[in-house]
C-alpha positions in Angstrom: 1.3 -27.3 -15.9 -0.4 -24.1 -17.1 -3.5 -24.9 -15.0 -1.2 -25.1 -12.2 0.4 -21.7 -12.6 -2.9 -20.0 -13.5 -4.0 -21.1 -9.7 -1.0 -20.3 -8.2 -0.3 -16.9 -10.2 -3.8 -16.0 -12.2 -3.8 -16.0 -15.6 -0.6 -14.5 -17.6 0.0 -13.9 -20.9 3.4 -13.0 -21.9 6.8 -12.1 -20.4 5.8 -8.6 -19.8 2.6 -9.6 -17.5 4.8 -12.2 -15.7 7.2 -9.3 -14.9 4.1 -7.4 -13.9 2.9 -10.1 -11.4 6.6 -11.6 -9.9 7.2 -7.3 -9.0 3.6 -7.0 -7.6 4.2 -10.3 -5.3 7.8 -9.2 -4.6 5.8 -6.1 -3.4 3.4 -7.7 -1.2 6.1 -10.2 0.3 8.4 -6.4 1.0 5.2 -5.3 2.6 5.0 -8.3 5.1 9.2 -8.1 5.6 8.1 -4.3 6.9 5.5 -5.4 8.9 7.0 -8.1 10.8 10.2 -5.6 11.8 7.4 -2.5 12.7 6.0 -5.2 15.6 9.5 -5.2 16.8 10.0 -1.3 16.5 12.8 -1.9 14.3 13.9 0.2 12.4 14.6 -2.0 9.3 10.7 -1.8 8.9 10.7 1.5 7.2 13.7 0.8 4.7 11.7 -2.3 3.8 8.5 -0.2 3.6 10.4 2.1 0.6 11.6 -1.2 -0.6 7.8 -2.3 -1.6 7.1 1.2 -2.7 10.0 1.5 -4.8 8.8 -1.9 -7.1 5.1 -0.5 -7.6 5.9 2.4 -9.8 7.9 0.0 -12.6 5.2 -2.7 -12.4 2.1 0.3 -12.8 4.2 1.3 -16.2 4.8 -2.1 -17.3 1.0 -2.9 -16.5 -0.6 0.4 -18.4 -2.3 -1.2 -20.9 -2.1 2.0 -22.9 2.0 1.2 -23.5 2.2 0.8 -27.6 -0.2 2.8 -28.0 0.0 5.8 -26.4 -0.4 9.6 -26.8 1.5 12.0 -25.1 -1.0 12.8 -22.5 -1.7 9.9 -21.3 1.8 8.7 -21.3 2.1 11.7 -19.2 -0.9 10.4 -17.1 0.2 6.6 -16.4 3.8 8.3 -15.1 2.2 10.9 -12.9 -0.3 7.0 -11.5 3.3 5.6 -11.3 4.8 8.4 -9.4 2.4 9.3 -6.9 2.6 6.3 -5.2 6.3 5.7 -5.8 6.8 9.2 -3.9 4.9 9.1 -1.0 5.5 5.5 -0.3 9.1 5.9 -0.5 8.3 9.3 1.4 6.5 7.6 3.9 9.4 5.0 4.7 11.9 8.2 5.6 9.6 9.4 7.6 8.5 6.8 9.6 12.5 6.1 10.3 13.1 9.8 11.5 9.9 9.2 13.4 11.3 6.1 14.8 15.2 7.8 15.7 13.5 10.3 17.7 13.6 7.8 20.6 16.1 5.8 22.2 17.6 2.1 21.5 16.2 -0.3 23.7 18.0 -3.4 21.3 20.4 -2.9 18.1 18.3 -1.0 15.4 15.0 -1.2 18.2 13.4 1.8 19.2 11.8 1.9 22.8 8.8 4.2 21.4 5.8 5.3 23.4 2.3 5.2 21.9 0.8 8.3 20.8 -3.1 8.4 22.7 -5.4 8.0 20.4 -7.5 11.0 19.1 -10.4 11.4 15.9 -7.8 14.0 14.6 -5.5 11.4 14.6 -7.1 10.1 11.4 -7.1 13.4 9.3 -3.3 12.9 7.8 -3.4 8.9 7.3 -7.3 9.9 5.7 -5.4 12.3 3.8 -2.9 9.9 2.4 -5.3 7.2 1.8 -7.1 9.6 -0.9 -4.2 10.4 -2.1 -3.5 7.0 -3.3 -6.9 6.6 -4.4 -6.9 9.6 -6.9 -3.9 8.1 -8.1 -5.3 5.3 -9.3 -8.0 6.9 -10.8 -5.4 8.6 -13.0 -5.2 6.1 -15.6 -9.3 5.9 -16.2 -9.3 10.0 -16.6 -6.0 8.3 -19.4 -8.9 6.8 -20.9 -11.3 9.1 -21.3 -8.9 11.5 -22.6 -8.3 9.5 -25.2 -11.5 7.7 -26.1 -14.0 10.0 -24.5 -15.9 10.4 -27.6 -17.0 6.7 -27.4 -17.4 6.7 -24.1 -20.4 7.0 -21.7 -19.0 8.2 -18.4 -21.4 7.3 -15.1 -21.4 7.5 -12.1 -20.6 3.8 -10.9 -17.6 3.8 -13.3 -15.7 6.3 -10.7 -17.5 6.0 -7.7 -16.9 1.5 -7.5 -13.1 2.1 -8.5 -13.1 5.3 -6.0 -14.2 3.3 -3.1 -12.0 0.2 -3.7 -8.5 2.3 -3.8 -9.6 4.4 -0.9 -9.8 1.1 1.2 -7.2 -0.4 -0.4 -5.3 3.3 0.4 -5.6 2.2 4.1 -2.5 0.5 3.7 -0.4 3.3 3.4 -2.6 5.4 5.8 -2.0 3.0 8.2 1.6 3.1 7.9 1.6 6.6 8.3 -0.6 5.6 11.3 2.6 3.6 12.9 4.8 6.6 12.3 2.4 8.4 14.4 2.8 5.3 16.8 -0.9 4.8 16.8 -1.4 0.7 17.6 -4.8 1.1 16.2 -3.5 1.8 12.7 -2.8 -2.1 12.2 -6.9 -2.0 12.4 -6.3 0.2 9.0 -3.8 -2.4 7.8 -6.1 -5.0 8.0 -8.7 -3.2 6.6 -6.8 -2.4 3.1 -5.5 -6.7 3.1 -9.3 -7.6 3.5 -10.4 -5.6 0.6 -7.1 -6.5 -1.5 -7.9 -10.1 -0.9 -11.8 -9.6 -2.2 -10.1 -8.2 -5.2 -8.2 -10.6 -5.7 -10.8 -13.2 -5.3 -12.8 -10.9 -8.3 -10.0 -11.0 -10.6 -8.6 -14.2 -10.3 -5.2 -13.2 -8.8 -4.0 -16.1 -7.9 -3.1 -18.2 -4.7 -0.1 -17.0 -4.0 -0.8 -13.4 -3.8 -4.1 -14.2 -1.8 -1.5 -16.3 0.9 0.6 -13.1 0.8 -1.9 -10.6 1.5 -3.3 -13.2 4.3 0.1 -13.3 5.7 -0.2 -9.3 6.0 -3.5 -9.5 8.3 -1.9 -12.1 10.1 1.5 -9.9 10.5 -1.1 -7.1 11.5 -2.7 -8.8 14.1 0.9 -9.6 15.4 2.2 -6.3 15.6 -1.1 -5.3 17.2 -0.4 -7.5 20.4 3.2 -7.0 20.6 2.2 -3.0 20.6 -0.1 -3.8 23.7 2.3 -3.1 26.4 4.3 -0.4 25.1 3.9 2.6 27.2 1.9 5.4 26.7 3.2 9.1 25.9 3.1 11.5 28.6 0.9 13.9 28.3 2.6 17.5 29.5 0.2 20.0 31.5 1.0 23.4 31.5 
């Protein structure tokens, strides 16, 4: 029985972890709710979107592993790792439904949108966004070597690996800022951040279940990519 929850969950030890990983799945399933409303343009897509957001700042304090044993600082550290995130996903759900109102109903709670051309500027704000989240989750390494930085060696790799991972894993929030924008190419960023969450997953042993989920978000992706196909473009005003 334990072998078969270790494949389907990874491995956990304790109520607390097993807290940890049913709000991180709970998360991820949120995440695909969202996305399968945003390829209908409906609007419960964004209150779903703050949903998932609004579960990953309890399970980051429940997963510091600096709780028992923790100084001020970086208590003060793991909430500001917790909050970041918490804030501008929750942030990002408001505003994609006030980006959503602007336009009229085409079916109950459906938004007849246009698409937004695409432009390389495009990119700077969900770029933006997508650091964001990555600095946050370097938070809780700067938590350890404030603590232990006597005995530790900092390098290079040790920031720069963890760096790169968050900022593609950051994707997914840029690219939901991307659909607020009604960009259709910002499912490409979407599928981008599952891809890498799924070779993470893969590295730490996460477990089926969250690998099916995080599948189930390219595949929801690649669905709100061709039901965006047709929508019509915005008009571009000439003066």
């Amino acid at each position: 029985m334990d072998g078969m929850s270790e494949l389907l969950f990874g491995r956990v030890d304790g109520a607390l972890e097993a807290t940890v990983v049913a709000l991180s799945l709970a998360r991820t399933l949120l995440m695909c709710v969202a996305l399968a409303f945003l390829a209908r343009r409906h609007e419960l897509g964004w209150w779903f979107v703050s949903g998932s957001y609004l579960l990953a700042g309890p399970a980051a304090l429940l997963g510091s592993p600096t709780l028992g044993m923790s100084t001020p600082l970086t208590l003060v550290l793991y909430a500001a790792a917790a909050a970041i995130p918490l804030a501008l996903g929750i942030g990002l759900g408001i505003y994609g439904l006030l980006s959503f109102r602007k336009f009229p109903l085409a079916d109950p709670m459906t938004r007849g949108i246009t698409l937004h051309r695409f432009t390389p500027t495009a990119l700077l704000a969900p770029l933006v966004v997508a650091a964001v989240f990555a600095l946050a989750s370097l938070i809780p390494l700067l938590s350890l070597y404030a603590t232990y930085g006597r005995h530790l060696q900092p390098g290079l790799g040790i920031v720069l690996t963890p760096l790169i991972s968050s900022l593609l894993i950051g994707l997914l929030p840029a690219g939901l800022l991307g659909l607020a924008h009604r960009g259709r190419w910002a499912w490409f960023l979407i599928v981008v951040s599952a891809l890498v969450s799924i070779a993470d997953a893969v590295l730490s042993a996460g477990g089926s279940v969250r690998m099916f989920l995080l599948i189930a978000v390219i595949g929801l992706a690649v669905y709100g990519w061709g039901q965006w196909k047709n929508l019509p473009a915005e008009k571009v005003s000439r003066s």
